[in-house]
N, C-alpha and C positions, 0 to 999 in steps of 0.2 A: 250503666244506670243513668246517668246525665243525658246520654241520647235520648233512650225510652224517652224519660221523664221528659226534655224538653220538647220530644214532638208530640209528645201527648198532649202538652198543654198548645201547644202551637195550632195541633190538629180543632179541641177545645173550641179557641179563639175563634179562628174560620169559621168554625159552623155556627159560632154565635153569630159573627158579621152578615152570615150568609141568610141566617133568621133572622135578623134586623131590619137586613133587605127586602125579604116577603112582608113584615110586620110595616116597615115604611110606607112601600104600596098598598095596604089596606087601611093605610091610617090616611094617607093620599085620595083613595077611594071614598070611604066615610064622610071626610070632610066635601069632598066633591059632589054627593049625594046627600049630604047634612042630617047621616046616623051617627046622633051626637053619643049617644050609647056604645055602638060598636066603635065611635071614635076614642072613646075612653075607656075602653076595653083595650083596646089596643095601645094605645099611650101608656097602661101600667104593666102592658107585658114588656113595651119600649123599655120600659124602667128595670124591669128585671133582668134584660138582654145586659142592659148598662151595668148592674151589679157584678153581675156573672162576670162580665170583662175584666170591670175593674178586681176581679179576686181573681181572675188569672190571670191578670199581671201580675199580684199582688204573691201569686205563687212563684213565678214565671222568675219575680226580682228577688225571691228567697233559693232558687234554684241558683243565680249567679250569685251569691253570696256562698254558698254550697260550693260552686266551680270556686271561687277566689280561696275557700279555705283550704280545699283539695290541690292546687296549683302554690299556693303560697304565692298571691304577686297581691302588693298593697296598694298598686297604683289602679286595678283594674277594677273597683266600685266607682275610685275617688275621679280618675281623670275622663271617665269614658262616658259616654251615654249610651240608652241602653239597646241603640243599636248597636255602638261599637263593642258593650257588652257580648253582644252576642255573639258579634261575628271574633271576638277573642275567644270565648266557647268554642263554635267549630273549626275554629284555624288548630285545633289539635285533635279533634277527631279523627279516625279513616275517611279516605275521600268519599266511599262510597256513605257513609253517615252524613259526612260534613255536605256531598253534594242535595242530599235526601231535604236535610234539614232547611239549606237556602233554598232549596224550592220551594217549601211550603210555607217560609216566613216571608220569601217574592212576593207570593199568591196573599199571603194572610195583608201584605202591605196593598196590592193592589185591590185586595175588595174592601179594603176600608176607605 
């Protein structure tokens, strides 16, 4: 369940950054062509990319809370951030989970 879960929201992420991306380039556009309209069309889907994020993290940090209560270690909210969170998460996975996973948290850190 914690695999699912975490690459779901992982998966999630990605495709928000990755719509952020297209949404930048026509907000870039707009202003370059001064369609102040379409440029604020665009700026409050910007905004909504931004939401969506922050509530998948928002999930994402309720999921390691979930691992910590599952695992019982008290040190793993308090001392970690929430990369090292995470990679305490797949360091007990199967490799083939735990490989899956830092893939596409690699990819989800590289397109942001």
């Amino acid at each position: 369940m914690i695999y699912e879960k975490c690459r779901d929201i992982l998966l999630r992420e990605c495709a928000q950054i990755q719509e952020a991306a297209v949404i930048q380039d026509k907000i870039s556009e707009a202003v370059t062509n001064r369609e102040w309209a379409v440029f604020e069309n665009n700026l409050s889907a910007m905004n909504a990319i931004e939401n969506s994020i922050v509530s998948l993290e928002d999930e994402r940090d309720q999921l390691f809370k979930v691992f910590e209560t599952i695992v019982h270690q008290r040190s793993f909210s308090n001392n970690l951030d929430s990369k090292g969170r995470f990679y305490t998460l797949v360091s007990i996975l199967p490799e083939n989970q735990r490989s899956d996973l830092t893939a596409i948290y690699r990819s989800l850190k590289m397109e942001s």
